[in-house]
C-alpha positions in Angstrom: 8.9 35.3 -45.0 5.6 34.2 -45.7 6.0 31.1 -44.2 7.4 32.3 -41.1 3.8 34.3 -40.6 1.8 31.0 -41.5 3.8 29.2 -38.8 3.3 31.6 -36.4 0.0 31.8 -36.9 -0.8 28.3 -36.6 1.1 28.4 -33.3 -0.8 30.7 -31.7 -4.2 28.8 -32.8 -2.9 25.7 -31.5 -1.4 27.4 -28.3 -5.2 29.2 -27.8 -7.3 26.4 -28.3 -4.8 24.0 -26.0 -5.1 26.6 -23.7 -9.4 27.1 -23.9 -9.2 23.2 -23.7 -7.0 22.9 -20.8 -9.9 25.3 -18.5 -13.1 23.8 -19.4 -14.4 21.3 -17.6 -14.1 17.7 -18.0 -17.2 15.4 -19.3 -15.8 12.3 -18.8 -16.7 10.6 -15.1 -14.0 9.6 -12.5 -13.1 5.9 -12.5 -14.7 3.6 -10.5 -12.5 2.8 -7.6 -11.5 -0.9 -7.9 -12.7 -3.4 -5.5 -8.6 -3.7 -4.2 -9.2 0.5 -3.4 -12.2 0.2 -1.8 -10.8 -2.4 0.8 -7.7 -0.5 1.3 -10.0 2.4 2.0 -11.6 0.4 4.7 -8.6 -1.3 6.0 -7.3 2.7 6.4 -10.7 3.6 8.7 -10.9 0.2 10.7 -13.4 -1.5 9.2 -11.3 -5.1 9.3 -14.8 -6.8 8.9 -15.8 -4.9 5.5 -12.5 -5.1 4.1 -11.8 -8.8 4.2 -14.2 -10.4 2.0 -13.4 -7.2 -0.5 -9.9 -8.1 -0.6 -11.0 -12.2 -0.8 -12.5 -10.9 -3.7 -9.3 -9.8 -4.9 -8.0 -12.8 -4.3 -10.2 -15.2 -5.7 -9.1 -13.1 -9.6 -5.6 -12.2 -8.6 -4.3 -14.8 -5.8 -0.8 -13.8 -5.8 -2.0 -9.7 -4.9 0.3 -9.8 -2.2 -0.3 -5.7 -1.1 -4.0 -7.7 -0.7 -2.6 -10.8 1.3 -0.9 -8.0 3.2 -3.7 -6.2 4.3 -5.3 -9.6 5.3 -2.9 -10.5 7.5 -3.4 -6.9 8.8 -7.0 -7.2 9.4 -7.1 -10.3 11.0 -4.7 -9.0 13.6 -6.7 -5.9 14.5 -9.3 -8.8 14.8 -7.4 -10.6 17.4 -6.9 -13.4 14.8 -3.0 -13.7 15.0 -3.0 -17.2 13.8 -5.0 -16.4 10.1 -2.4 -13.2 10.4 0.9 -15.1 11.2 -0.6 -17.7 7.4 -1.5 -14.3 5.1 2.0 -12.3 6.1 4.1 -16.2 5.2 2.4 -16.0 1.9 3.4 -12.6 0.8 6.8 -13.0 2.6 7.4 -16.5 0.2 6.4 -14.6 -2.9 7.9 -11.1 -2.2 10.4 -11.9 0.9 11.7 -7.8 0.8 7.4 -6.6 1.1 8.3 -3.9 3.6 4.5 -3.9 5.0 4.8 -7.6 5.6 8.0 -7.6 7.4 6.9 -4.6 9.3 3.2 -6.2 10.3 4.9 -9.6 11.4 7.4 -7.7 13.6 4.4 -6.2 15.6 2.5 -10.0 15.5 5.6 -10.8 16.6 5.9 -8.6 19.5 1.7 -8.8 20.3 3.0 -12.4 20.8 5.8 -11.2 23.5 8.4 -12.6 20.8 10.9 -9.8 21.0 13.7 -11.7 19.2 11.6 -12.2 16.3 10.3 -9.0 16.0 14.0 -7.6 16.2 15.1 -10.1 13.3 12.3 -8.5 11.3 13.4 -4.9 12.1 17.2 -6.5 11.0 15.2 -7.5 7.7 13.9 -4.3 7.2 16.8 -2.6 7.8 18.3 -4.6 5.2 15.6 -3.6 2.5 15.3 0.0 3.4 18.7 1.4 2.8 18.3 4.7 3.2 15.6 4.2 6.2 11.4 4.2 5.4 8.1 4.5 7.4 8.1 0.4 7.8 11.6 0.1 9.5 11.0 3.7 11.6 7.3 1.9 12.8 8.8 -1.2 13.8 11.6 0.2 15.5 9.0 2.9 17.5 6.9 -0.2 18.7 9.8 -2.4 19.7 10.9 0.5 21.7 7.8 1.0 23.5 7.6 -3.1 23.7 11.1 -2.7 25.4 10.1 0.0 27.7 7.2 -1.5 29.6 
């Protein structure tokens, strides 16, 4: 009997102070966002210019990133530099041929390019990866349509 009182008792301290330690605030600082963040970050507001040479920084210690190589070839296309673009979404595509970004982001090069049947062989691709349908394959397909309808 006696033991059942010391257990519970030593529950309910350990319950209390988890509890007491679960609402007072931390003392230990955030992380600091890695350099791959902070150009993904910038490649979500538009700033193509900032985020390259962060994610050649990524690069230059990591060169087969290809979520980094993928967001190169992004930038350079909202640069206007479809021919850097076309190179950067190859290399991820050669190393991770079912990257649903990549396929996606050469599908619309692809159709900035007025190649239609390309950019549909992509959205085929996609379709392929995404079995049960995703954001990449539902993008494409939106922008071929629109492509189609001017």
């Amino acid at each position: 009997m006696l033991i059942r009182y010391v257990l519970a008792l030593v529950l309910t301290v350990g319950l209390a102070s988890a509890a007491l330690a679960a609402g007072s605030p931390s003392t230990s600082k955030a992380p600091k966002p890695s350099t791959y963040d902070v150009a993904e970050q910038a490649v979500k507001a538009g700033d193509y210019k900032r985020a390259i040479p962060l994610l050649q920084k990524v690069l230059a210690k990591n060169p087969n990133h290809y979520d980094a190589l993928n967001y190169l070839g992004f930038s350079h296309r909202q640069l206007g530099q479809d021919d850097i673009s076309l190179d950067y979404y190859k290399k991820v595509l050669a190393m991770k041929p079912d990257h649903r970004g990549a396929n996606e982001y050469l599908g619309e090069l692809y159709l900035k390019q007025g190649k239609l049947d390309l950019a549909k062989q992509q959205l085929a691709r996609l379709d392929k990866i995404c079995t049960f349908g995703c954001e990449e394959f539902s993008d494409l397909k939106a922008a071929i349509k629109a492509y189609e309808s001017k």
